[in-house]
Biopython code that builds the backbone (N, CA, C, O; Angstrom):
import numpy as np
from Bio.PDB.StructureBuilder import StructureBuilder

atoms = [
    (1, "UNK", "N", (5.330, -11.219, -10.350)),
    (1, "UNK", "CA", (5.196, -9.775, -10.341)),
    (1, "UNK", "C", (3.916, -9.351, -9.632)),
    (1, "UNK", "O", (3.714, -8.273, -9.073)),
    (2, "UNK", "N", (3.073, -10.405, -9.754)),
    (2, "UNK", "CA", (1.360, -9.397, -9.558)),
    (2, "UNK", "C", (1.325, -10.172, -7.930)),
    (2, "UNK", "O", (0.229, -10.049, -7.384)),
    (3, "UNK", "N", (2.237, -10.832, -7.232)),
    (3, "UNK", "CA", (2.242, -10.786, -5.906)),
    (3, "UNK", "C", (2.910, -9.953, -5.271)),
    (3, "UNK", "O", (2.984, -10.055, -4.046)),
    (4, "UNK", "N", (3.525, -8.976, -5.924)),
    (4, "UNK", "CA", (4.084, -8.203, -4.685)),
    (4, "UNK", "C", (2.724, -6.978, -4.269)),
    (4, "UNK", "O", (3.065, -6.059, -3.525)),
    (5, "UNK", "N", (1.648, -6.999, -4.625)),
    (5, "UNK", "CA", (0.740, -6.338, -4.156)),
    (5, "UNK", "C", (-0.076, -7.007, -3.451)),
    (5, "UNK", "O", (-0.676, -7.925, -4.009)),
    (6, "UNK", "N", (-0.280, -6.783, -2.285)),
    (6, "UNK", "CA", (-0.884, -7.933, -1.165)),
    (6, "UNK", "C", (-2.484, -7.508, -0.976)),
    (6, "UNK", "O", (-3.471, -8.212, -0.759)),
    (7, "UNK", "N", (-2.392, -6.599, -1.084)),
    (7, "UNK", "CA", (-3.730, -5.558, -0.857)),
    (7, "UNK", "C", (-3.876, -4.345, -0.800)),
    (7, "UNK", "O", (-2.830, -3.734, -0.584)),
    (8, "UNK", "N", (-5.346, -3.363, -0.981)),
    (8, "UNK", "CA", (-5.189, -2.134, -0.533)),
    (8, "UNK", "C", (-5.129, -1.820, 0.565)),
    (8, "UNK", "O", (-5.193, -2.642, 1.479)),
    (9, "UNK", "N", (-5.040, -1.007, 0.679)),
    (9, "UNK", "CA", (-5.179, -0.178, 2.348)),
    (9, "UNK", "C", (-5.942, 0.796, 2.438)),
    (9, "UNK", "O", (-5.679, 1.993, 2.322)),
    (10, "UNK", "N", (-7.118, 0.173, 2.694)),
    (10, "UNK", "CA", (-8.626, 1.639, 2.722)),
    (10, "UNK", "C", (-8.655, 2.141, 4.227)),
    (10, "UNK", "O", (-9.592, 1.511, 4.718)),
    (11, "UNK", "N", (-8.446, 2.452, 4.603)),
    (11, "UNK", "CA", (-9.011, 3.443, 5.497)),
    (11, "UNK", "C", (-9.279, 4.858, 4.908)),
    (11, "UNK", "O", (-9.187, 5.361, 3.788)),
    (12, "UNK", "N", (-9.675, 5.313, 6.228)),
    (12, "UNK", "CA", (-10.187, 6.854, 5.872)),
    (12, "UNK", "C", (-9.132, 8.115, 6.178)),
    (12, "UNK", "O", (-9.523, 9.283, 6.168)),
    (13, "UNK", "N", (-7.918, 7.784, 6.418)),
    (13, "UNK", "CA", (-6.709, 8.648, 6.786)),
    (13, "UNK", "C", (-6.470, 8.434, 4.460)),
    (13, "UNK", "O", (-6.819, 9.118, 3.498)),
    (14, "UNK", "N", (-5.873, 7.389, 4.607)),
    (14, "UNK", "CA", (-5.775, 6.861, 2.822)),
    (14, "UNK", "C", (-6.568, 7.273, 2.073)),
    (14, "UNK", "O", (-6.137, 7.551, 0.954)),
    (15, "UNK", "N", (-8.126, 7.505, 2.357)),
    (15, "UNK", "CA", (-9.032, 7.886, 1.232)),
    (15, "UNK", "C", (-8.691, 8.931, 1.035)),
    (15, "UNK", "O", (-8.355, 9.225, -0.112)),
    (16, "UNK", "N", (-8.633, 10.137, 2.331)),
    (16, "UNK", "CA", (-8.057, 11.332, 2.235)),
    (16, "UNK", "C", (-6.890, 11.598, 1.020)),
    (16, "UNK", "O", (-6.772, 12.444, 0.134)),
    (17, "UNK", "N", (-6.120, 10.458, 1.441)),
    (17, "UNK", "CA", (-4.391, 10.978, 0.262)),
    (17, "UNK", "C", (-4.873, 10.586, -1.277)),
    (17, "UNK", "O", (-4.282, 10.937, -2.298)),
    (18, "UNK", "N", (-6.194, 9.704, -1.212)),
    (18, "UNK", "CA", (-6.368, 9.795, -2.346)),
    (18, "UNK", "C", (-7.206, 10.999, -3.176)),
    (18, "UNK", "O", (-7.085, 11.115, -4.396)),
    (19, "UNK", "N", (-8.100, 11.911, -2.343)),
    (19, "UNK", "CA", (-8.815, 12.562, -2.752)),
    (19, "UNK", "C", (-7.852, 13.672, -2.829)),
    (19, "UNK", "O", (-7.824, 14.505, -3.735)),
    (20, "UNK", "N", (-7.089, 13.623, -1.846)),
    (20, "UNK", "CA", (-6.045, 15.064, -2.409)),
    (20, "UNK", "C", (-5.032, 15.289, -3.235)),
    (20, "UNK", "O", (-4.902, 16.271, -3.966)),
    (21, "UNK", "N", (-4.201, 14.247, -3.108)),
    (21, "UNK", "CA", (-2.379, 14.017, -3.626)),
    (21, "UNK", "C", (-2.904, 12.813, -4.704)),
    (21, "UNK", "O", (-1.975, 12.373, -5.382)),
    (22, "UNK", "N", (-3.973, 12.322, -4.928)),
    (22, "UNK", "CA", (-4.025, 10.927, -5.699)),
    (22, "UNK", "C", (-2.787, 10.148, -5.219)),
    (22, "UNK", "O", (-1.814, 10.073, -5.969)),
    (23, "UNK", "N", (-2.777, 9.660, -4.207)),
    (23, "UNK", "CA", (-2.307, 8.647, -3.541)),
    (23, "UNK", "C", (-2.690, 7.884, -3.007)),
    (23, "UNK", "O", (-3.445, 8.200, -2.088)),
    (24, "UNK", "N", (-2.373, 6.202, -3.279)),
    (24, "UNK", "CA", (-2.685, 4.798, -3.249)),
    (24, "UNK", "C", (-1.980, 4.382, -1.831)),
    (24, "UNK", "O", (-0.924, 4.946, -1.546)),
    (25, "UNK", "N", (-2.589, 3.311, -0.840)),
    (25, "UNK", "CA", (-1.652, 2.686, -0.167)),
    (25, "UNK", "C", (-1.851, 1.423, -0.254)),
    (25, "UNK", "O", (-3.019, 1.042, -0.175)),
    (26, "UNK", "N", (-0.743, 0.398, -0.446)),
    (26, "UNK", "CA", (-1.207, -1.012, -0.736)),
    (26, "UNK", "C", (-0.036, -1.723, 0.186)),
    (26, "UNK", "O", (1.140, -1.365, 0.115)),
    (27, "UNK", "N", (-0.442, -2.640, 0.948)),
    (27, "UNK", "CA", (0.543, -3.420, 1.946)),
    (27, "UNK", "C", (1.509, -4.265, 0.844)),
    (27, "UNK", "O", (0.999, -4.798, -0.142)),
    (28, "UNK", "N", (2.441, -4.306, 1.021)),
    (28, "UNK", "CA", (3.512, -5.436, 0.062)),
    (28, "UNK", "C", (4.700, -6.805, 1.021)),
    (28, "UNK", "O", (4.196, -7.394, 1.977)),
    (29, "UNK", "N", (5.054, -6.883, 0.924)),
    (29, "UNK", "CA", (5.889, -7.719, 0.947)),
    (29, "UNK", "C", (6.950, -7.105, 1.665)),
    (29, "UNK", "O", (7.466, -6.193, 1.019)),
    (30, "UNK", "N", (7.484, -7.314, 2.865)),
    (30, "UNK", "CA", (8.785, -6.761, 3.605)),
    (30, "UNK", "C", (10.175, -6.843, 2.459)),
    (30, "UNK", "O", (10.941, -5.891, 2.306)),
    (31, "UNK", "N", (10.284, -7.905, 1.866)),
    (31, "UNK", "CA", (11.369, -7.686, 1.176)),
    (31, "UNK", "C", (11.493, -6.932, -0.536)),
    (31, "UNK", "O", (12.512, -6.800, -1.215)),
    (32, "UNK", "N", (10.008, -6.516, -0.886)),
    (32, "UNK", "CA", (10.066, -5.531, -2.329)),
    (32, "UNK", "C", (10.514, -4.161, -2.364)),
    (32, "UNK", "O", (10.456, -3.445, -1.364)),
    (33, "UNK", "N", (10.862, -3.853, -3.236)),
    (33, "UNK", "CA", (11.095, -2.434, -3.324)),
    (33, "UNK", "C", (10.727, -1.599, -4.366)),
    (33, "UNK", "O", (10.250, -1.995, -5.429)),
    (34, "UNK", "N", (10.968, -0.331, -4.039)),
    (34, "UNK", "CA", (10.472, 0.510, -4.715)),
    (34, "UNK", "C", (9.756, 0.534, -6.331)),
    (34, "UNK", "O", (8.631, 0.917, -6.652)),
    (35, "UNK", "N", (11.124, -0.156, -7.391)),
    (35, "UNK", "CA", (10.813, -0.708, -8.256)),
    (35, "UNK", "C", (9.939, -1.731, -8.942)),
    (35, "UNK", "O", (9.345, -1.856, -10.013)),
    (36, "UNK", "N", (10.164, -2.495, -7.671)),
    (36, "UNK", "CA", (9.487, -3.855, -8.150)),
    (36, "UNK", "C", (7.876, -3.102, -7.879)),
    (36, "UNK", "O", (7.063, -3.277, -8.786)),
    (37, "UNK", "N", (7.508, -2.432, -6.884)),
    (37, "UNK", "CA", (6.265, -2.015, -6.757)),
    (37, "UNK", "C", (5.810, -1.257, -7.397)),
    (37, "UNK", "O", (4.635, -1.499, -7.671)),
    (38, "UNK", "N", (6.605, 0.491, -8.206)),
    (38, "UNK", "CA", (6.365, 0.631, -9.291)),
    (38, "UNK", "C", (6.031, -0.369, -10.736)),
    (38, "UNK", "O", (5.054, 0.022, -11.374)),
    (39, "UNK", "N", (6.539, -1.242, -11.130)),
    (39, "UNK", "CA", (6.135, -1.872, -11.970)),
    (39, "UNK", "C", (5.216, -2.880, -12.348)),
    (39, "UNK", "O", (5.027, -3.326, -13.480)),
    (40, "UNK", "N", (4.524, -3.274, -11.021)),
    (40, "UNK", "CA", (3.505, -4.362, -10.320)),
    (40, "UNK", "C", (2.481, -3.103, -10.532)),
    (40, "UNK", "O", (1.546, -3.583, -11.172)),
    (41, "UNK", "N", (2.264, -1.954, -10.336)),
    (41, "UNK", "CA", (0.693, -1.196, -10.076)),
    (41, "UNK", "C", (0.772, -0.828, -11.663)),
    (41, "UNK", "O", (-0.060, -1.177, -12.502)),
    (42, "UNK", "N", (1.882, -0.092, -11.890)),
    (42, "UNK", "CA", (1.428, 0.531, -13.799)),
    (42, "UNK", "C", (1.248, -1.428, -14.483)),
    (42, "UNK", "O", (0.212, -1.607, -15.124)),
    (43, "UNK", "N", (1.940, -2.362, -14.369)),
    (43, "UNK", "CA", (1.275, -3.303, -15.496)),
    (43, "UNK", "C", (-0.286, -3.742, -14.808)),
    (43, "UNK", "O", (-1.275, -3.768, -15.540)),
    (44, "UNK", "N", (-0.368, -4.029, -13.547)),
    (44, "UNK", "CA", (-1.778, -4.585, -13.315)),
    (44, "UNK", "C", (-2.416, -3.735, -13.575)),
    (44, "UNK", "O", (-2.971, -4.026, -14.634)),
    (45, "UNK", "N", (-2.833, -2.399, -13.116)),
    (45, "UNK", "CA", (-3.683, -1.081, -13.338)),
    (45, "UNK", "C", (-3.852, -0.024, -14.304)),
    (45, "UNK", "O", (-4.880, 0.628, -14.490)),
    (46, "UNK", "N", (-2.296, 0.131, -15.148)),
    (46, "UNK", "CA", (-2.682, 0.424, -16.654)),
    (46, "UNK", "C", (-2.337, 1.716, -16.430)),
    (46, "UNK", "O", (-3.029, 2.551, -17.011)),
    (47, "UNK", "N", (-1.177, 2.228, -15.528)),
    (47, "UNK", "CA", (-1.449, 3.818, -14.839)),
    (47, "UNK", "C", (-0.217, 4.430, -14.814)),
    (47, "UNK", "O", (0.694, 3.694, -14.434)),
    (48, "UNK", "N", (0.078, 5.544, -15.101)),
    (48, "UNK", "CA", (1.621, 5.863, -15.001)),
    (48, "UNK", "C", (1.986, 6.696, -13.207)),
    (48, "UNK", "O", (1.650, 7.746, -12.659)),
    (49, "UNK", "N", (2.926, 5.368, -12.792)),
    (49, "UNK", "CA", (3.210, 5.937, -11.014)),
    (49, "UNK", "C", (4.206, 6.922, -11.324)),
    (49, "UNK", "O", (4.987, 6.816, -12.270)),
    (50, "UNK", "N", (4.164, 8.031, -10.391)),
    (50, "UNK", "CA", (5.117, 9.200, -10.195)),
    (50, "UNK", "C", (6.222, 8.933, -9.312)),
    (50, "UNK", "O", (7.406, 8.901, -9.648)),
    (51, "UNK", "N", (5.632, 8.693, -7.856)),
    (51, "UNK", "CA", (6.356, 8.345, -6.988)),
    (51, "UNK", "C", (6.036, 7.449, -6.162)),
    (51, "UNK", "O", (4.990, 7.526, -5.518)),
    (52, "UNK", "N", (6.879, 6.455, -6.044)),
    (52, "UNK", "CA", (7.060, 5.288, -4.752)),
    (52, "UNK", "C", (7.346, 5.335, -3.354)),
    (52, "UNK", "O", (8.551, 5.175, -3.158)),
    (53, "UNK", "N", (6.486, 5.543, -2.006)),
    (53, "UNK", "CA", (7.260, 5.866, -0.771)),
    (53, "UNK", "C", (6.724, 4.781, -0.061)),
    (53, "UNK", "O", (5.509, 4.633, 0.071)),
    (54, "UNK", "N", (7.723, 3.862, 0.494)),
    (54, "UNK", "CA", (7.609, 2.728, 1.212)),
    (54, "UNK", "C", (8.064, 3.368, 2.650)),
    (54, "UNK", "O", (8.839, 4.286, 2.919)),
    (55, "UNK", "N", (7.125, 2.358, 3.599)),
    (55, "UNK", "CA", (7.517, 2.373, 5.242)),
    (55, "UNK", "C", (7.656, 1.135, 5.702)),
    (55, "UNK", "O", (7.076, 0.323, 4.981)),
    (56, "UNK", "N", (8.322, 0.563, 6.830)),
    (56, "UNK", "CA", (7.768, -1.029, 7.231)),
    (56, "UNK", "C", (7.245, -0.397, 8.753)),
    (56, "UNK", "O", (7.708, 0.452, 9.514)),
    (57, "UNK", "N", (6.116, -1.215, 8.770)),
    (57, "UNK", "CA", (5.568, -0.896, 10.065)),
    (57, "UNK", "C", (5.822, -2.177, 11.513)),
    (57, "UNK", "O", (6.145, -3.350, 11.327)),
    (58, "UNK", "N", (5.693, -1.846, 12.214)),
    (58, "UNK", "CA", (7.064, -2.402, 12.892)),
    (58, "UNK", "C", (5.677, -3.547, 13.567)),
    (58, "UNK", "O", (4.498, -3.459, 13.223)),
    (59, "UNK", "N", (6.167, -4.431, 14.443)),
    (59, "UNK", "CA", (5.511, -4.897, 15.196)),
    (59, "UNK", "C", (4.795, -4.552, 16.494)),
    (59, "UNK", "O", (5.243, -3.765, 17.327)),
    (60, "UNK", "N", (3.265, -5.425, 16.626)),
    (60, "UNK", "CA", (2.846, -4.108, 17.930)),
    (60, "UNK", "C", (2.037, -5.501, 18.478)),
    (60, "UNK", "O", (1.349, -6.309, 17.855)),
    (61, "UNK", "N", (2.497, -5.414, 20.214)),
    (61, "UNK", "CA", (1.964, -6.385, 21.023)),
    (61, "UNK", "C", (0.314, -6.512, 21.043)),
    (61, "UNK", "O", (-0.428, -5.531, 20.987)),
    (62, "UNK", "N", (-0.147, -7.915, 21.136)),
    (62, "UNK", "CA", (-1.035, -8.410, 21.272)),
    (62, "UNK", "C", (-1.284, -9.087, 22.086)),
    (62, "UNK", "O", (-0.361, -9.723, 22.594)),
    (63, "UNK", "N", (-2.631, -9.256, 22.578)),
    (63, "UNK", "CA", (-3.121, -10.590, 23.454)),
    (63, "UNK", "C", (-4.412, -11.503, 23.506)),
    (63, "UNK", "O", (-5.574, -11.121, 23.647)),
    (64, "UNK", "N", (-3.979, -12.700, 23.370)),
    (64, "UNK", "CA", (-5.489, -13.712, 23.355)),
    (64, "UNK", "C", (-5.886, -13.920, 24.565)),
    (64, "UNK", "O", (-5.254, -14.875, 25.018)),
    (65, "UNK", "N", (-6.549, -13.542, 25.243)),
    (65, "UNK", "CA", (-7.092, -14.066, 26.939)),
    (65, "UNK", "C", (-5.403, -13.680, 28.094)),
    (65, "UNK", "O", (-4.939, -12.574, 28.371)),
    (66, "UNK", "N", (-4.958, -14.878, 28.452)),
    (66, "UNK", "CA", (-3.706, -14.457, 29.028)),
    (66, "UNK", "C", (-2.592, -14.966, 28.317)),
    (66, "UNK", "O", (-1.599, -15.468, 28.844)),
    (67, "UNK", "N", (-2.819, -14.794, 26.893)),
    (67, "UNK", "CA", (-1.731, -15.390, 26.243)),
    (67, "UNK", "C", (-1.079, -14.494, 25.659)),
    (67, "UNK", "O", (-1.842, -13.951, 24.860)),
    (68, "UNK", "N", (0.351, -13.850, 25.611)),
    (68, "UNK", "CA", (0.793, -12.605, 24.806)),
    (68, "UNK", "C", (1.216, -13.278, 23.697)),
    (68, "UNK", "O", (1.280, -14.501, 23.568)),
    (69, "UNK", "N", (1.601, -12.151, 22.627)),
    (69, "UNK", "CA", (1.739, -12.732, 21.541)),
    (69, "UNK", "C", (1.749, -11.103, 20.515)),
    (69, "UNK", "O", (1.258, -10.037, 20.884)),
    (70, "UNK", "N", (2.284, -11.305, 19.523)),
    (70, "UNK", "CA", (2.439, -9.969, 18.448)),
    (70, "UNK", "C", (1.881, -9.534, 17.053)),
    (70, "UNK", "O", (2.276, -10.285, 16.162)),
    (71, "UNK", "N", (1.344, -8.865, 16.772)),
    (71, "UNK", "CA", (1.491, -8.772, 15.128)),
    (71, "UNK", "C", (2.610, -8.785, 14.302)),
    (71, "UNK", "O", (3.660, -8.339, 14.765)),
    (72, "UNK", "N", (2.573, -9.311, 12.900)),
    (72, "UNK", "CA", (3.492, -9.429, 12.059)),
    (72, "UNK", "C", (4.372, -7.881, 11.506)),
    (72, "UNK", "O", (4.000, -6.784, 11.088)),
    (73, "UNK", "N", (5.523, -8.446, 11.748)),
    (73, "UNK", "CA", (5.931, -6.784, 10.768)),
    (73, "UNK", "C", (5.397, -7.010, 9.368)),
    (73, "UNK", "O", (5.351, -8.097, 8.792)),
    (74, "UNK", "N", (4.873, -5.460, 8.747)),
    (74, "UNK", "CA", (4.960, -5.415, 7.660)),
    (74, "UNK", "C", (4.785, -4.297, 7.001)),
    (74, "UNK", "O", (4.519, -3.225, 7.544)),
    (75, "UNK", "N", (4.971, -4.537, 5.340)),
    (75, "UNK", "CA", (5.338, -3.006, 4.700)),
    (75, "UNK", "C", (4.539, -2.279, 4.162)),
    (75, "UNK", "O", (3.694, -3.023, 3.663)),
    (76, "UNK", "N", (4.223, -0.952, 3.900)),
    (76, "UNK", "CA", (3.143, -0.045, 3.142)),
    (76, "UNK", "C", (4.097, 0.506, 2.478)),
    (76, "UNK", "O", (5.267, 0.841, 2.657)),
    (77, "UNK", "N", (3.141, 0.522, 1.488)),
    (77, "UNK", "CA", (3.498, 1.428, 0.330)),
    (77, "UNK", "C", (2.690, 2.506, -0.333)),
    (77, "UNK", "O", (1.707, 2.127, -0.970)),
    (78, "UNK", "N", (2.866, 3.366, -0.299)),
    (78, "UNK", "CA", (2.721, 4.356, -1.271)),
    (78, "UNK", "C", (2.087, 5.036, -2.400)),
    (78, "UNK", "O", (2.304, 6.225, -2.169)),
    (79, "UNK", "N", (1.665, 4.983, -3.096)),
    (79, "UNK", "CA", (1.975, 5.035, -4.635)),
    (79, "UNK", "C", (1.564, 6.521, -5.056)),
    (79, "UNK", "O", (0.828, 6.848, -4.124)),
    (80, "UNK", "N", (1.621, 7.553, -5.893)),
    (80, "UNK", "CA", (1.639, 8.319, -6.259)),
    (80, "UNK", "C", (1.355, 8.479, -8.202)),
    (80, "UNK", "O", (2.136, 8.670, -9.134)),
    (81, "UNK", "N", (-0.165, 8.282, -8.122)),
    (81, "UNK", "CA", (-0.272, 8.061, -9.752)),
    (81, "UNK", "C", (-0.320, 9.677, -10.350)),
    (81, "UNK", "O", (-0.706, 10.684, -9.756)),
    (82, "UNK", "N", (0.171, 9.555, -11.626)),
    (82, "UNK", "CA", (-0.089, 10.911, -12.904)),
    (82, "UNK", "C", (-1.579, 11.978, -12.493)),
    (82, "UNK", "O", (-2.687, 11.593, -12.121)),
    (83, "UNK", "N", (-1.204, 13.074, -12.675)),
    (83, "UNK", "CA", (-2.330, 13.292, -12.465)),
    (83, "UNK", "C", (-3.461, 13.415, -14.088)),
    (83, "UNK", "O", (-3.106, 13.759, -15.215)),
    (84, "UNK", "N", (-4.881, 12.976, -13.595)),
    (84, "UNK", "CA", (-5.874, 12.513, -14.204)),
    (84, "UNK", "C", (-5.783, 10.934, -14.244)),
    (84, "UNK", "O", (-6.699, 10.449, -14.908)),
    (85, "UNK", "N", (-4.804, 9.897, -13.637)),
    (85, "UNK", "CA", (-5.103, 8.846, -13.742)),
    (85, "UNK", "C", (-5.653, 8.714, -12.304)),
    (85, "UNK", "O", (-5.405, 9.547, -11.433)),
    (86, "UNK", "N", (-6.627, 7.311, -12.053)),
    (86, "UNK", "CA", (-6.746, 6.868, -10.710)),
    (86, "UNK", "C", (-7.332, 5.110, -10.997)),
    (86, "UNK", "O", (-7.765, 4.431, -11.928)),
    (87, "UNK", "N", (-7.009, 4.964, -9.547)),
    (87, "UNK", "CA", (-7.466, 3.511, -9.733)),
    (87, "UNK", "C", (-9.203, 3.323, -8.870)),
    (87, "UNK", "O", (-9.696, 3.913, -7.909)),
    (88, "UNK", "N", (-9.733, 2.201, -9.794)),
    (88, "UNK", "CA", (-11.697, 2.030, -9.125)),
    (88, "UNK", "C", (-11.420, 0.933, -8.349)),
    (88, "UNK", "O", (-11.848, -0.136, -8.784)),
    (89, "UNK", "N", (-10.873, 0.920, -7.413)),
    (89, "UNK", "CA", (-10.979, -0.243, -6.273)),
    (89, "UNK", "C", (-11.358, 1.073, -5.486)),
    (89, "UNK", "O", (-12.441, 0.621, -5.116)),
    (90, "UNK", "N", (-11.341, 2.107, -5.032)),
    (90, "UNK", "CA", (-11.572, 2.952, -4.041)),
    (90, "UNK", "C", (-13.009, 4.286, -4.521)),
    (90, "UNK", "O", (-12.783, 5.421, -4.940)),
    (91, "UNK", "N", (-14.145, 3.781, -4.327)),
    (91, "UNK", "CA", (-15.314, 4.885, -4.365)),
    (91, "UNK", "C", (-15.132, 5.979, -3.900)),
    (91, "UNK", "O", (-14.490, 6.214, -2.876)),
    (92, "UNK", "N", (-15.845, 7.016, -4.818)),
    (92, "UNK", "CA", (-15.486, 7.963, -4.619)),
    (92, "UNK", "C", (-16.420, 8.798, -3.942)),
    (92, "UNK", "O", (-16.114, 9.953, -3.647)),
]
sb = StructureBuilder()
sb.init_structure("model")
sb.init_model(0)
sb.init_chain("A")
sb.init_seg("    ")
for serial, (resi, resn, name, xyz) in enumerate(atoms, 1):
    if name == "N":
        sb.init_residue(resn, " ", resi, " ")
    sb.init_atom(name, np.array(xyz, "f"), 0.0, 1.0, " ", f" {name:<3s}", serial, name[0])
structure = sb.get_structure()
């Protein structure tokens, strides 16, 4: 269960959704869903999620010197906690 959360996703577009909408983004696993990721953030974090919105972000070309080559697809997620809850991985 506590691997389908791979990591957060801090940037500063994300800090934004958190300071406004209290919204989380955490990279997951191409094949989890909605559920499984709802139930992975409320047991690790202790938090009641509202809403789940997953994207997969597609692959985007790369290059080492003259060697081409790609990034991995993969998925973001979402999260949408209660309001007055939040999670302290992200300063405020």
């Amino acid at each position: 269960m506590f691997d389908i959360l791979k990591r957060p996703i801090i940037t500063e577009k994300n800090t934004g959704l958190v300071h406004l909408y209290n919204e989380y983004a955490f990279e997951v696993p191409v094949d989890a869903n909605r559920t499984q990721v709802k139930e992975a953030v409320e047991k690790l974090f202790k938090v009641k999620v509202v809403r789940v919105n997953t994207m997969i972000c597609r692959k985007s070309a790369r290059r080492l010197g003259r060697i081409p080559g790609e990034r991995r697809l993969w998925k973001k997620a979402i999260v949408k906690l209660k309001e007055g809850d939040k999670l302290d991985f992200v300063a405020s």
